[in-house]
TORTI-687210 format. One line per 2 residues: number of its first residue (from 1); their letters; for each residue x, y, z of N, C-alpha, C. Coordinates in Angstrom, 2 decimals, always signed. Each point is the difference from the previous one (the first is absolute). Layout:
<atoms>
NUM	A	X,Y,Z,X,Y,Z,X,Y,Z ~ ... .
</atoms>
This chain:
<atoms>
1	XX	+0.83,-1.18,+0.00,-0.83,+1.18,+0.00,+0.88,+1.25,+0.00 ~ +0.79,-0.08,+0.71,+1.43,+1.33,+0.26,+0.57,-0.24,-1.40 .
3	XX	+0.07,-0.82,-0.62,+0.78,+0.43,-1.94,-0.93,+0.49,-0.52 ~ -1.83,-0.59,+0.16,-0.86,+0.88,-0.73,-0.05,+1.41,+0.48 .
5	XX	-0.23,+0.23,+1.02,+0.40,+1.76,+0.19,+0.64,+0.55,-0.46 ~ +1.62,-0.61,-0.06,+0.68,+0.81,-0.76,+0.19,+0.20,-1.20 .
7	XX	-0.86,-0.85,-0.68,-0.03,+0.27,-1.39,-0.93,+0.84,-0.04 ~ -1.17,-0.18,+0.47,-0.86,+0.98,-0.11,+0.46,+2.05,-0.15 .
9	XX	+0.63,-0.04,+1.80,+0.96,+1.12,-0.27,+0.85,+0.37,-0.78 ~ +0.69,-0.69,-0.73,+1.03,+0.26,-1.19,-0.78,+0.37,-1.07 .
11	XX	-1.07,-0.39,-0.17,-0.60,-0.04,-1.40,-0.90,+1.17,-0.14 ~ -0.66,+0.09,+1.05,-0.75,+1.55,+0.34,+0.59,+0.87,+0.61 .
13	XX	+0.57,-0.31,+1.31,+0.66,+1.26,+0.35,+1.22,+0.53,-0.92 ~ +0.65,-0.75,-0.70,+1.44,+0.45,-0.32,+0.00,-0.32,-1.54 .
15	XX	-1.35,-0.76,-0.62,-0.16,-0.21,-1.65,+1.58,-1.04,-0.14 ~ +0.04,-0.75,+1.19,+0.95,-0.82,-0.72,-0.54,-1.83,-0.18 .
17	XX	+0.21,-0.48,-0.85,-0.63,-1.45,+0.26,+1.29,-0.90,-0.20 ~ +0.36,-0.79,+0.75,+0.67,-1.50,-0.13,-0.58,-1.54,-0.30 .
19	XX	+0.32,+0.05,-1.48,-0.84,-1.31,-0.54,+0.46,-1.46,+1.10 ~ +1.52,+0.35,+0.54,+0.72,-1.43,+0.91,-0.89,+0.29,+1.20 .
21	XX	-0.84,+1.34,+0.72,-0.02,-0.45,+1.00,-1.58,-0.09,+0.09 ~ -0.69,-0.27,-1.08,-1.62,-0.35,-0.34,+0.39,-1.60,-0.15 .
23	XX	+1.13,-0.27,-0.73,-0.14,-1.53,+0.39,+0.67,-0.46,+0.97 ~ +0.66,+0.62,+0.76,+0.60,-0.57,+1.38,-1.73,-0.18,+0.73 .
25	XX	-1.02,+0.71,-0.17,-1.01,-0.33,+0.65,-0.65,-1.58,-0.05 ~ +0.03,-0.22,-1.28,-0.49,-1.21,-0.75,+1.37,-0.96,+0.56 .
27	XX	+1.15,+0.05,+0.28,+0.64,-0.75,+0.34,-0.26,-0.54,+1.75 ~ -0.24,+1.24,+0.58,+0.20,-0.11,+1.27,-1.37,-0.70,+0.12 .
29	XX	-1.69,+0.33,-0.49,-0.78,-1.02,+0.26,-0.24,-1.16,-0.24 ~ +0.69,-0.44,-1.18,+0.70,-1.67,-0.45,+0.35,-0.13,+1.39 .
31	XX	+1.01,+0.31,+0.17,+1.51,-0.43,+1.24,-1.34,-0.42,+1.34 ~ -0.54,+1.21,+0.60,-1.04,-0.22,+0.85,-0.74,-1.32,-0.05 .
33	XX	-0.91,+0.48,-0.67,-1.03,-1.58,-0.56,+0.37,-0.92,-0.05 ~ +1.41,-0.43,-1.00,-0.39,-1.19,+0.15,+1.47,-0.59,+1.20 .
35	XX	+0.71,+1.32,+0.73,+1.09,-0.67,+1.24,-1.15,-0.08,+0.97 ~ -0.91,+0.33,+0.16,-1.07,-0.21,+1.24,-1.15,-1.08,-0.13 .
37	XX	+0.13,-0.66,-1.24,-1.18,-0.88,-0.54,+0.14,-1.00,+1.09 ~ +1.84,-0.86,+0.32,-0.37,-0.98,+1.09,-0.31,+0.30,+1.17 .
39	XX	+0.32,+1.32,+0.20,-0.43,-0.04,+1.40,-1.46,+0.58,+0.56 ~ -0.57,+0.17,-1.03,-1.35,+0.17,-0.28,-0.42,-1.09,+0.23 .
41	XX	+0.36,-1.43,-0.21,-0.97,-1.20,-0.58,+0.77,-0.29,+1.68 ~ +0.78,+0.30,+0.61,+0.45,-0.35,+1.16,-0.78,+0.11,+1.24 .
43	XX	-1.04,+1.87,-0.47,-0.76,+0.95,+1.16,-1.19,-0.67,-0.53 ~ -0.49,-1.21,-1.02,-1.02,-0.21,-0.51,-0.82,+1.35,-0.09 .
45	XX	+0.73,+0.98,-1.04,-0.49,+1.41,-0.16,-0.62,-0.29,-1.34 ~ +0.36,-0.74,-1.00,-0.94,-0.07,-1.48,-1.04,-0.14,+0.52 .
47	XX	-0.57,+0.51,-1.47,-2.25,-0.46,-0.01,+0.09,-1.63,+0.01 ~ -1.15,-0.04,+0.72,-0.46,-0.95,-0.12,-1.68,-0.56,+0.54 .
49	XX	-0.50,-0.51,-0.50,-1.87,+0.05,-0.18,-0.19,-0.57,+1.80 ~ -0.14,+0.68,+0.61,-0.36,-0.30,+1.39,-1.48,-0.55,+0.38 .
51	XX	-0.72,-0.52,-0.69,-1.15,-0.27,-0.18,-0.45,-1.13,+1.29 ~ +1.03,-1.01,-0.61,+0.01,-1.22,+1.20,+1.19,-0.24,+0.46 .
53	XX	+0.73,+0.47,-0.22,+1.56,-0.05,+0.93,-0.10,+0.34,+1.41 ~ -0.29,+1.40,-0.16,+0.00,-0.01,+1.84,-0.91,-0.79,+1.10 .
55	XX	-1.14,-0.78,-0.83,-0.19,-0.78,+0.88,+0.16,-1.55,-0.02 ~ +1.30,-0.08,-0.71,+0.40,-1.46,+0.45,+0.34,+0.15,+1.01 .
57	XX	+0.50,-0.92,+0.84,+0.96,-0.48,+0.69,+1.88,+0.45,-0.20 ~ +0.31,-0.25,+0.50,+1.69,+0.44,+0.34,+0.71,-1.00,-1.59 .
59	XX	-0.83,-1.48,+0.35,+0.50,-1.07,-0.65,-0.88,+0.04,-1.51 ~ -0.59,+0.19,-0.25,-1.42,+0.13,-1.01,+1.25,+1.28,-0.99 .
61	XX	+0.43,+1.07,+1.26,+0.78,+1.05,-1.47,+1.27,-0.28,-0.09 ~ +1.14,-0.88,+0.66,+0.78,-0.82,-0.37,-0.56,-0.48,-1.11 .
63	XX	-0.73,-0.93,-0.28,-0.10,-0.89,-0.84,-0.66,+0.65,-1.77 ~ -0.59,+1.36,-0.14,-0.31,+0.70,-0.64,+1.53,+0.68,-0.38 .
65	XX	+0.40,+0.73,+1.18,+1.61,+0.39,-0.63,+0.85,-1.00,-0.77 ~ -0.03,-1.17,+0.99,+0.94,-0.98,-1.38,-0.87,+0.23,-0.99 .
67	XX	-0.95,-0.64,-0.50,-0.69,-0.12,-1.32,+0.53,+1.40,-0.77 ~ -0.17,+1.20,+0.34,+0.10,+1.03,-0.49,+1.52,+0.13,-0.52 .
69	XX	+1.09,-0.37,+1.30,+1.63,-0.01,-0.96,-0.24,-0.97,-0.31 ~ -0.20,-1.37,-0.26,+0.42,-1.07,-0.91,-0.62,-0.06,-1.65 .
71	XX	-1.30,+0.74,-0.05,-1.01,-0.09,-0.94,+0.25,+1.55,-0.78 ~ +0.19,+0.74,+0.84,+0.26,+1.47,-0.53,+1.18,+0.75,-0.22 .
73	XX	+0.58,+0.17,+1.59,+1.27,+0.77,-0.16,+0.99,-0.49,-0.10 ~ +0.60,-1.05,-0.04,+0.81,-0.54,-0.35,+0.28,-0.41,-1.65 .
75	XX	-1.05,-0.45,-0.66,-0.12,-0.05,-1.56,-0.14,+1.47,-0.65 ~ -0.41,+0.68,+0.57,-0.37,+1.31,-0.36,+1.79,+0.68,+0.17 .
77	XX	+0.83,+0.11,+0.90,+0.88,+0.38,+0.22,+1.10,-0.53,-1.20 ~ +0.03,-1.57,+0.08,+0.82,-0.59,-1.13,-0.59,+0.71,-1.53 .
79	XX	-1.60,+0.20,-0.01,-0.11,+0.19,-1.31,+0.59,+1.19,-0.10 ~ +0.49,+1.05,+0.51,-0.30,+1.31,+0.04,+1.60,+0.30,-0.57 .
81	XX	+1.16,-0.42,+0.79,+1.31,-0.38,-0.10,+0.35,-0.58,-1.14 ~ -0.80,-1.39,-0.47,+0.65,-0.27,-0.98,-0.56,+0.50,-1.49 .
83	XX	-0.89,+1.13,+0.08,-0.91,+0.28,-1.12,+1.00,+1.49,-0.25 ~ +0.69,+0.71,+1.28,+0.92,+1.16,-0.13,+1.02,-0.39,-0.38 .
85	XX	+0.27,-1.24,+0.27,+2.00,-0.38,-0.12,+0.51,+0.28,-1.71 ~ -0.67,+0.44,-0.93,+0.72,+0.00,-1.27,-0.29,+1.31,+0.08 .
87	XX	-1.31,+0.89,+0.57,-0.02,+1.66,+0.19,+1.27,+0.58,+0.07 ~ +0.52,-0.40,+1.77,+0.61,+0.21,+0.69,+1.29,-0.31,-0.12 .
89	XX	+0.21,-1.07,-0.65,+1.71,-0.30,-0.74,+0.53,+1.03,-1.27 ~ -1.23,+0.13,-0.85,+0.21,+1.11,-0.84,+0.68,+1.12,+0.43 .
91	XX	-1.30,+0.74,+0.75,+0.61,+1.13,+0.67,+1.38,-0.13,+0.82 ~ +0.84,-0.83,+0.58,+1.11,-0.27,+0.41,+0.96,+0.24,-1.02 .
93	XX	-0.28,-0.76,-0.89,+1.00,-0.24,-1.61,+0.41,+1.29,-0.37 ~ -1.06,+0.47,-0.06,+0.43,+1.41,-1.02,-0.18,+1.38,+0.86 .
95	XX	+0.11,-0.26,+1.89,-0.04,+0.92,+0.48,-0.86,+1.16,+0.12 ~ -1.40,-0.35,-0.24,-0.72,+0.66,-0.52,-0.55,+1.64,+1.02 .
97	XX	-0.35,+0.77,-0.49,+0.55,+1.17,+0.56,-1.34,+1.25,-0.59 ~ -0.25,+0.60,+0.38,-1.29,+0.77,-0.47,-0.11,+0.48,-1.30 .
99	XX	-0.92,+0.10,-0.67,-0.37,+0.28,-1.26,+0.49,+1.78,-0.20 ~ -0.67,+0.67,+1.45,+0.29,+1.81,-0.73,+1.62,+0.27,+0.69 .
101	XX	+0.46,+0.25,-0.90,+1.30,+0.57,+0.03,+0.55,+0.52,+1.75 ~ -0.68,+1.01,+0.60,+0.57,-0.27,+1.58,-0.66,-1.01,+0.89 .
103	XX	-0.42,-1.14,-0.80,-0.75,-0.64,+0.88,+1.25,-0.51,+1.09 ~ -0.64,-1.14,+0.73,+0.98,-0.56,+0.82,-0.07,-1.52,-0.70 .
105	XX	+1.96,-0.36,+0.28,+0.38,-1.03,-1.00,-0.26,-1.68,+0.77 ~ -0.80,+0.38,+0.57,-0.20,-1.26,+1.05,-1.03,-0.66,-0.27 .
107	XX	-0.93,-0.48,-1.12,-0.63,-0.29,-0.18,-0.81,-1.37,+0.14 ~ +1.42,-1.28,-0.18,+0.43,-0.90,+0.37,-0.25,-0.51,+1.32 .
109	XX	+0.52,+1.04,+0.58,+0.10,-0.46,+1.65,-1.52,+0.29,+0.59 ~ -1.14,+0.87,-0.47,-1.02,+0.52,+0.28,-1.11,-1.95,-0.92 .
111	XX	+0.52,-0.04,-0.62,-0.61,-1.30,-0.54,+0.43,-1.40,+0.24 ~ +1.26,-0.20,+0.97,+0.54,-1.00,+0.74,-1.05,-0.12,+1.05 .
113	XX	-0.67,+0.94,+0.47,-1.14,-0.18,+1.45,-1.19,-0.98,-0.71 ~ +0.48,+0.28,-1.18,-1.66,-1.48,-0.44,+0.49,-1.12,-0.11 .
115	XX	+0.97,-0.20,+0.83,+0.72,-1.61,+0.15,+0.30,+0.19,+1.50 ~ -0.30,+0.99,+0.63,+0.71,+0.24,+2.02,-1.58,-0.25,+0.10 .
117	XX	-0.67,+0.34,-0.71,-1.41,+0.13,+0.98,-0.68,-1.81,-0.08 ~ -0.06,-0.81,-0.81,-0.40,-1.30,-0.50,+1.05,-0.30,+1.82 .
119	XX	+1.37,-0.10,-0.22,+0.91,-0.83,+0.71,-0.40,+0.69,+1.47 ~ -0.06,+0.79,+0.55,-0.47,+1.03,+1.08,-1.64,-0.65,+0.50 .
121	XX	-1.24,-0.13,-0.97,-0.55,-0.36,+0.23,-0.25,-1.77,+0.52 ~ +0.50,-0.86,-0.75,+0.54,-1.14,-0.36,+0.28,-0.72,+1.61 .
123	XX	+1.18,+0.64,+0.32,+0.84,-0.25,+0.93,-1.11,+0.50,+1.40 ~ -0.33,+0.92,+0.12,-0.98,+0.22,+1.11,-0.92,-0.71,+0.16 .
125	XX	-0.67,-0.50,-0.97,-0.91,-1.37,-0.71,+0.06,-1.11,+0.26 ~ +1.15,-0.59,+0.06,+0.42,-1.18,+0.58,+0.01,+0.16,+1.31 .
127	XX	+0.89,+1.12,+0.66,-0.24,+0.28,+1.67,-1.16,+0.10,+0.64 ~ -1.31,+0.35,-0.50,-1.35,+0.25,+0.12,-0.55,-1.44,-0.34 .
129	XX	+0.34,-0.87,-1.23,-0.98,-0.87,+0.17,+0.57,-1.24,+0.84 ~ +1.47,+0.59,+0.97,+0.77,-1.11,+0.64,-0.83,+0.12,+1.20 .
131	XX	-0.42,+1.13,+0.23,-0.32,+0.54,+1.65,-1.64,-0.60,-0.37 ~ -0.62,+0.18,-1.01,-1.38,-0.80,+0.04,-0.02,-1.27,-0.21 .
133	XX	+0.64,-0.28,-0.88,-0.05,-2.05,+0.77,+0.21,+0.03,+1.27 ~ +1.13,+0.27,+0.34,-0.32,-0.09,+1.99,-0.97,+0.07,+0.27 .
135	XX	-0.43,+1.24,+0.15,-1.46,+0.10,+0.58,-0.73,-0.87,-0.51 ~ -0.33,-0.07,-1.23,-1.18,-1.01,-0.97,+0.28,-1.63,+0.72 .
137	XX	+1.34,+0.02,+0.41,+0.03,-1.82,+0.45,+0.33,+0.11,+1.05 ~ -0.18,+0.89,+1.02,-0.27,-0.42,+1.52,+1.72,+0.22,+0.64 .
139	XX	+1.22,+0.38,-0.79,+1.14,+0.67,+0.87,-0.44,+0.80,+0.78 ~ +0.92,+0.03,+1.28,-0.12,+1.29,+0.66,+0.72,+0.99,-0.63 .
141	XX	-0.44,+1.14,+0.93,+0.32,+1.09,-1.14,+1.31,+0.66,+1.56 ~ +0.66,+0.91,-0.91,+1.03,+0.64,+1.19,-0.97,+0.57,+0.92 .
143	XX	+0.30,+0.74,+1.39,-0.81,+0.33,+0.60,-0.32,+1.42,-0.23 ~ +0.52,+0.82,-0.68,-0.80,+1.23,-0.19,-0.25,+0.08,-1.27 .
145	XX	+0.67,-0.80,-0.61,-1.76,-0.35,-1.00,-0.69,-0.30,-0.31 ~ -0.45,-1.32,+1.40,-1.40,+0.20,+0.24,-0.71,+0.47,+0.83 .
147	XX	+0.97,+0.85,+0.80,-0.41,+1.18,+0.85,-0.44,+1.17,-1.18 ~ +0.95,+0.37,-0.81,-0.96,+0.76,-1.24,-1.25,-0.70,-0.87 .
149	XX	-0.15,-1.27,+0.27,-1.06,-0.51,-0.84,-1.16,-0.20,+0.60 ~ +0.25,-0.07,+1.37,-1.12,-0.04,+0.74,-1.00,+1.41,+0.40 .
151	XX	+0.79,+0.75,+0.10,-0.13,+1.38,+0.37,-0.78,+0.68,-1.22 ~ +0.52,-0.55,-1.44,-0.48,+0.12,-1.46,-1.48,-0.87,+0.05 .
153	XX	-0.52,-1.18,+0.44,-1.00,-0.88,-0.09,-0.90,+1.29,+1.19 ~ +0.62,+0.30,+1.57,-1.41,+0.52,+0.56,-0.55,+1.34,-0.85 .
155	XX	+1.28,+0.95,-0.02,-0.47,+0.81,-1.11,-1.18,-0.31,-0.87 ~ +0.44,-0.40,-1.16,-1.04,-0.38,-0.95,-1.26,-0.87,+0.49 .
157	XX	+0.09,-0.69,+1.61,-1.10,-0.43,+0.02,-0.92,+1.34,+0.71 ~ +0.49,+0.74,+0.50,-0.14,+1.29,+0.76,-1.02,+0.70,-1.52 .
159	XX	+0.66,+0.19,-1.13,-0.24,+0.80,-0.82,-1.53,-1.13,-0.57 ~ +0.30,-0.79,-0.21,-1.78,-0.90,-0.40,-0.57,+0.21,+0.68 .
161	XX	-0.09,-0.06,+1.67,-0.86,+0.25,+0.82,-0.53,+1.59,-0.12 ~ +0.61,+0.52,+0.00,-0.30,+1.26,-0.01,-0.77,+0.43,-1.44 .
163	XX	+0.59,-0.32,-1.46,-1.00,-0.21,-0.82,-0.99,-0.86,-0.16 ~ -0.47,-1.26,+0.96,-1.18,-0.50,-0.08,-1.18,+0.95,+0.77 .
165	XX	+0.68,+0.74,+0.93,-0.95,+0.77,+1.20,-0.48,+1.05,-1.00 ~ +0.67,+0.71,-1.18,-0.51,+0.86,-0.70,-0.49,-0.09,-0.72 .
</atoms>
């Protein structure tokens, strides 16, 4: 947001514009998005249709999360990686670098993140659907996390009760 200001100011206050630092914007929200995608899927912060999830059971959304990385994000991740890998080797090869003349010559490296985000996601994926088989087959879980899981179950049973009363 602080590079969009200052372009803003350069361009109105001072009539100056920098074509490198309109795409340093576009670079920096690549970089964002998709360096925060695993740890997004970590805060279980993505959408997702809450319809009947929150009222399974602890073990009921274990067993929905596996289905979801084994059936979804996990094939979805490989497809994603290996559908960029000839994109993304290109742009390596020939260094590829912005089209307008002061652009910025990094173009490459801004299109390497569509191979960090597949492997980023991927890898959190497996850690997530390691921690729901546990749960799904009856491991214990460490103790504060199922001190966080439990605390997560009265919650949400807190929150049905309270929307059945309304």
């Amino acid at each position: 947001m602080l590079v969009v200001g200052v372009i803003v100011v350069l361009r109105y206050g001072f009539q100056l514009g920098s074509i490198a630092l309109q795409e340093s914007v576009m670079y920096i929200n690549g970089a964002l998005f998709v360096l925060g995608a695993g740890y997004t899927l970590k805060a279980q912060g993505h959408v997702r249709v809450d319809v009947f999830y929150s009222r399974f059971s602890l073990r009921g959304r274990a067993i929905v999360d596996s289905l979801g990385a084994l059936l979804f994000l996990l094939p979805a991740s490989f497809f994603i990686a290996w559908i960029s890998w000839d994109y993304v080797s290109v742009a390596w090869r020939i260094r590829e670098g912005s089209p307008e003349a002061s652009g910025l010559p990094f173009v490459y490296l801004l299109k390497t993140l569509l191979i960090v985000l597949p492997v980023l996601l991927a890898v959190q994926g497996v850690s997530e659907l390691t921690k729901s088989l546990r749960i799904a087959f009856g491991s214990s879980l460490p103790h504060n996390e199922a001190q966080n899981e439990a605390q997560n179950e009265a919650q949400n049973e807190a929150q049905n009760e309270a929307e059945r009363r309304a």
